[in-house]
KOLVOPA-166249 format. One record per residue: x, z, y of N, C-alpha, C, CB in turn. Coordinates in steps of 0.2 Angstrom, whole numbers, padded with zeros to 4 digits, always signed. Glycine has a CB too. Layout:
% KOLVOPA-166249
XZYXZYXZYXZY;...
***
This chain:
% KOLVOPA-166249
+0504+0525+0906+0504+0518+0904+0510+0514+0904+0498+0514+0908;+0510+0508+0901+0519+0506+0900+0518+0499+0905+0522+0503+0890;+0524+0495+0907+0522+0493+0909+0519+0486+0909+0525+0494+0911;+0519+0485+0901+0515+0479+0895+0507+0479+0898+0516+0483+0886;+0508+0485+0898+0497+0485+0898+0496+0482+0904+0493+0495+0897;+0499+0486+0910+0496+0481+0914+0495+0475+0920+0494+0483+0916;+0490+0473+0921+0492+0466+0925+0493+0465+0930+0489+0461+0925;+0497+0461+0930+0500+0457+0936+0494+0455+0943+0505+0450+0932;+0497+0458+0948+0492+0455+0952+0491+0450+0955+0491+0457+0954;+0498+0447+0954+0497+0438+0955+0496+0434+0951+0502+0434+0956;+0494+0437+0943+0489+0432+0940+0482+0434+0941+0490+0432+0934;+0480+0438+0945+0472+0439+0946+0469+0436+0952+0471+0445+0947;+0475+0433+0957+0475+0428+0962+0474+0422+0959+0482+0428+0965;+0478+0421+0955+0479+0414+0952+0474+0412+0949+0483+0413+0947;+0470+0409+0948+0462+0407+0945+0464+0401+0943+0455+0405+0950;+0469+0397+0940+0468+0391+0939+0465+0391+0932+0474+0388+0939;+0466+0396+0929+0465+0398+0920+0460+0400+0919+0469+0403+0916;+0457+0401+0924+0452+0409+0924+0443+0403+0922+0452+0415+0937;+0443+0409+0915+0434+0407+0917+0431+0398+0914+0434+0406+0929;+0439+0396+0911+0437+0387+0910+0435+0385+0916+0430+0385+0906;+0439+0386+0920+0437+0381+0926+0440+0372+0925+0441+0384+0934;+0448+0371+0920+0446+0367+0922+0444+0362+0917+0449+0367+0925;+0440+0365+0912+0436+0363+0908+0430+0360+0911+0435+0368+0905;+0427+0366+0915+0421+0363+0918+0420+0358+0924+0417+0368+0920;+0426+0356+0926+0427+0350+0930+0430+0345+0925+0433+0351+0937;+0432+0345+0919+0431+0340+0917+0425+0335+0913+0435+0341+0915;+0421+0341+0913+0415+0340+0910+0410+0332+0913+0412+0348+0912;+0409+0331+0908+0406+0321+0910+0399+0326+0913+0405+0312+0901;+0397+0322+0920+0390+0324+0923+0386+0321+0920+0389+0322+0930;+0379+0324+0919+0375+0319+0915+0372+0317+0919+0370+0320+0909;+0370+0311+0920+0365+0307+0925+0355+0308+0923+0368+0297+0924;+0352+0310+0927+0344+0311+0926+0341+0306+0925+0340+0315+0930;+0336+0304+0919+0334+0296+0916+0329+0295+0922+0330+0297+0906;+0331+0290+0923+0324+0285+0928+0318+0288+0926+0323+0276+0926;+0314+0291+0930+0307+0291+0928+0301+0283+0929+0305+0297+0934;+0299+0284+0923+0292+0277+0926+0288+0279+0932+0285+0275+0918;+0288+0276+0937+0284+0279+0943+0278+0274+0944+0289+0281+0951;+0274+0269+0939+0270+0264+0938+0264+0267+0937+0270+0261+0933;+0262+0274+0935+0257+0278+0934+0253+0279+0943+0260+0285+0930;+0259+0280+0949+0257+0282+0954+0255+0275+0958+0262+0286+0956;+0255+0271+0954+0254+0264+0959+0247+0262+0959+0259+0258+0955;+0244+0264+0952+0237+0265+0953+0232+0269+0955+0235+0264+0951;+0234+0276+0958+0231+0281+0961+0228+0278+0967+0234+0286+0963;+0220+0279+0968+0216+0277+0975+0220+0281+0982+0207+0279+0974;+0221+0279+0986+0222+0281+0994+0216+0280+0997+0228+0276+0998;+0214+0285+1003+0211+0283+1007+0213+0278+1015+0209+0290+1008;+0213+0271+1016+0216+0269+1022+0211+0268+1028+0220+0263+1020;+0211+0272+1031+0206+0271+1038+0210+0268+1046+0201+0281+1039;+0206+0266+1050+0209+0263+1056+0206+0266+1061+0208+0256+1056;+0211+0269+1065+0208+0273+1070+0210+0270+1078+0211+0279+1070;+0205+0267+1081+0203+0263+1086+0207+0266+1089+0197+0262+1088;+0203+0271+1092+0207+0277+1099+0203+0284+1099+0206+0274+1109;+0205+0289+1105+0201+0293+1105+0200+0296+1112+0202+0298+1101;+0197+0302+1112+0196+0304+1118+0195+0313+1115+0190+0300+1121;+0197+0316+1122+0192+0324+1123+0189+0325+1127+0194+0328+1123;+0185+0329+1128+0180+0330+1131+0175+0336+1130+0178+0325+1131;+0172+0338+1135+0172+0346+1134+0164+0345+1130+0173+0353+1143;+0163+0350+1126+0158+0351+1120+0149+0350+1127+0160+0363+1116;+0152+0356+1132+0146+0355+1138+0144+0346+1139+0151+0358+1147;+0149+0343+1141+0147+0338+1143+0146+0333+1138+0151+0335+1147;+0147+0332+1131+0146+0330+1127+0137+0330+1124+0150+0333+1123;+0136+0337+1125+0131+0339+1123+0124+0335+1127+0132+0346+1123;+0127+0335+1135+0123+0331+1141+0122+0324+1139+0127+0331+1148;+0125+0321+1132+0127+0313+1134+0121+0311+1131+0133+0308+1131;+0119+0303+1131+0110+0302+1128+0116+0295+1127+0100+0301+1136;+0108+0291+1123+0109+0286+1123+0112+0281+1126+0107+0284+1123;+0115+0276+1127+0118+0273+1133+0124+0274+1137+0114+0272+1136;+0123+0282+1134+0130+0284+1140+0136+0281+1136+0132+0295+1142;+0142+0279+1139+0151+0278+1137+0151+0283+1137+0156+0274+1142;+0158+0284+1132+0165+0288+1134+0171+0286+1132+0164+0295+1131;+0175+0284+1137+0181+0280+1139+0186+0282+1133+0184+0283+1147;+0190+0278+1129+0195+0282+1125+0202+0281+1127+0195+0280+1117;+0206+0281+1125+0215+0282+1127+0218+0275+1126+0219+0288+1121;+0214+0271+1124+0220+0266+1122+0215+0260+1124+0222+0266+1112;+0220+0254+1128+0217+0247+1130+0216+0245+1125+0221+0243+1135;+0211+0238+1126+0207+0234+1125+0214+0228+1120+0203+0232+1132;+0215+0227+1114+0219+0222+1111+0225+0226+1112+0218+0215+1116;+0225+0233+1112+0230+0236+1110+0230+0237+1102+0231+0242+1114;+0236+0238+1097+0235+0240+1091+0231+0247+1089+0241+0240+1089;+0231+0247+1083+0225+0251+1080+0228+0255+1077+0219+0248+1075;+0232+0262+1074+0235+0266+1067+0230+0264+1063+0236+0273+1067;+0233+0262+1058+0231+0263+1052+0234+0269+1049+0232+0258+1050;+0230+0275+1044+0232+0278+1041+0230+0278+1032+0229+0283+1045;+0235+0281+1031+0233+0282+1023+0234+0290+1021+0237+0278+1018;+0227+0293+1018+0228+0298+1018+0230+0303+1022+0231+0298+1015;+0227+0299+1028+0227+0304+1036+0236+0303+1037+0223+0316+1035;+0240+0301+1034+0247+0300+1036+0247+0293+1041+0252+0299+1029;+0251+0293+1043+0252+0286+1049+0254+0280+1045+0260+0287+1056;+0253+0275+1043+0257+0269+1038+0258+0266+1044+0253+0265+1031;+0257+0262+1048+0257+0260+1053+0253+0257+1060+0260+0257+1052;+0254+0252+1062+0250+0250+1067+0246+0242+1066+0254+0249+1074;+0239+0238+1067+0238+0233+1064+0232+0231+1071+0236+0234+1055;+0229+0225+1067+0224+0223+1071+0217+0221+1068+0226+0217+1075;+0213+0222+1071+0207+0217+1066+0205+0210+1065+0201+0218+1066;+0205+0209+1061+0205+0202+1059+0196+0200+1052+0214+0200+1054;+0197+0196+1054+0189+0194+1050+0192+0190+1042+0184+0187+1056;+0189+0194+1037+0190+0191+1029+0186+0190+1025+0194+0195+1024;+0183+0185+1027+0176+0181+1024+0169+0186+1025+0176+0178+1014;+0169+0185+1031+0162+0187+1035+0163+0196+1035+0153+0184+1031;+0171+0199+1033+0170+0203+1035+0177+0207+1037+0166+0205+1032;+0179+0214+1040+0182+0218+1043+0188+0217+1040+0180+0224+1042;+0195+0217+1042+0200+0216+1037+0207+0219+1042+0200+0207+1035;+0211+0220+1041+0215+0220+1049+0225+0221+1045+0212+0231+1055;+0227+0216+1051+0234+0213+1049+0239+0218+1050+0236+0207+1054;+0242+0221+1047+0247+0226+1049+0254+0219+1053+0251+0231+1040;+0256+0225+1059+0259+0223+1064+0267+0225+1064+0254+0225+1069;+0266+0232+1061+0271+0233+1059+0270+0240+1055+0275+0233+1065;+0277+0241+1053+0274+0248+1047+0279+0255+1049+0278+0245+1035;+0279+0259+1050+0281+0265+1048+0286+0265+1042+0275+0269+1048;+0292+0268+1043+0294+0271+1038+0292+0277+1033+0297+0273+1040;+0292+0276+1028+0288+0278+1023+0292+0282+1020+0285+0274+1019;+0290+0289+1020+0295+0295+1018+0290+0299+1010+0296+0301+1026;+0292+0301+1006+0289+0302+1000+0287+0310+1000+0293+0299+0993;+0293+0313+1007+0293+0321+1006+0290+0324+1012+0298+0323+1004;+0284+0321+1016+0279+0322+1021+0277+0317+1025+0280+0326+1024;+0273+0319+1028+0269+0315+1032+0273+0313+1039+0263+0319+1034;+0272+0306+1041+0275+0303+1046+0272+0302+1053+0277+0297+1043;+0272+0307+1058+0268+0308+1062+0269+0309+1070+0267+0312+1059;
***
């Protein structure tokens, strides 16, 4: 072979040329179009309020009657979770909204779109 034919191997080092690179950095980014997310605003949620709880072994459960208590975890005029969708939204109280159940959020949880906050 001569020494025309072959390459050099400091241009195989050299990438600046190689491949359109620097074409493809000059290339304008496209930006992704805003999605309308208005459709999701009117999907139903389930929001339930969870007082407190307890555990307690299936045996003794099974013993209880009428009238018996069972003690839960959380004091009296402490806040409530509220959940949506079984996710935490935050913590609130009950309050009364024309003769019936209503309850004040107290404060909210950060609200993440890519799982449950828990």
């Amino acid at each position: 072979m001569t020494d025309q034919s072959l390459i050099d191997d400091d241009f195989l080092l050299d990438d600046d040329g190689l491949f359109g690179a620097d074409e493809a950095l000059a290339a304008p980014v496209k930006s992704k179009p805003v999605k309308d997310m208005s459709f999701f605003q009117q999907l139903p949620v389930q929001v339930t309020l969870e007082l407190a709880s307890a555990e307690i072994a299936l045996g003794e459960l099974t013993k209880m009657g009428e009238g018996d208590v069972i003690g839960l975890d959380r004091m009296v005029g402490e806040p409530l979770d509220i959940r949506v969708n079984g996710a935490l939204l935050g913590r609130g109280e009950v309050v009364e909204v024309n003769g019936r159940y209503g309850v004040r959020l107290l404060e909210v949880e950060s609200i993440s779109l890519t799982g449950a906050n828990d």
